[in-house]
Structures are given as C-alpha cells and as structure tokens.
N, C-alpha and C positions, 0 to 999 in steps of 0.2 A: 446174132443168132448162133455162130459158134466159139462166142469169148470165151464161153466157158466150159467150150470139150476138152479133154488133155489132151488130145492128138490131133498135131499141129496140118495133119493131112487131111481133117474133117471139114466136109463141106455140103452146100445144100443139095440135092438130087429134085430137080425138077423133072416129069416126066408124062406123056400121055399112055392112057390106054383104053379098051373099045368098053365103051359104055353100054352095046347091045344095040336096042331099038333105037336108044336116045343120040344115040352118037357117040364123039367121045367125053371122057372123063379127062381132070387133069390131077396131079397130087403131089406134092413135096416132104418132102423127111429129109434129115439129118443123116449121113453116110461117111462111112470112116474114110475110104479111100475110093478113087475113081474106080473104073473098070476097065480093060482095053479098049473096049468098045464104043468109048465116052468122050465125048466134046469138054475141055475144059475151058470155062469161062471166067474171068474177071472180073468180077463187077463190083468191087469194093468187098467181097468176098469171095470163094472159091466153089461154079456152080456147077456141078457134073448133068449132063445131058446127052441122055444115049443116042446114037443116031438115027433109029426110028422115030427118037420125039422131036430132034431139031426141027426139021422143017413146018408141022405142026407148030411148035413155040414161035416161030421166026414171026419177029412182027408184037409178041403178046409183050406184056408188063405185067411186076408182080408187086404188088402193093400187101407190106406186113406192117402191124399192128400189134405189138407185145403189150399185152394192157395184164 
C-alpha cells in the first residue's frame, strides 16, 4: 500500500467516526506522517490510529484487495 509513496514516513490512517442514526463509520487513507495523538502500529506496515478510534478498532481486521 505505501511501496510507492516517497516518504519513508507514510503510513495507513485507519479511523472511526459518528455515522449519525446509523452508528459508526469506519475509513482508511494514506497519511504522510503520524500525529501526536496517534497510536503507532506495526503490522507489516506503519498504521496510525488516533486514540478515540483505538478502542473502537480493538478487536477488528482489515482485509485489502488491490485489484
């Protein structure tokens, strides 16, 4: 996912937010650099998770698909 950013700091940003009636949302993007605020994770790449979404994520799996 980030073989091919140039910057050796870029990593995935996993994160939840309030979905309204439905509950929550969840969403990932490509992010240059963490934030102070951010859990860094290792998982065969570099995944930044702010601390209002960890607990929320605790538990989940993220299954990608480059097709």
């Amino acid at each position: 996912i980030t073989a091919g950013e140039p910057n050796p700091a870029a990593g995935l940003r996993v994160y939840v937010y309030s979905g309204g009636c439905s509950g929550f949302r969840y969403g990932m993007m490509i992010e240059d650099a963490p934030t102070p605020d951010d859990q860094v994770l290792g998982l065969g790449i570099k995944v930044y998770v702010d601390t209002k979404s960890i607990d929320l994520l605790r538990g989940s799996q993220i299954d990608y698909v480059d097709r």
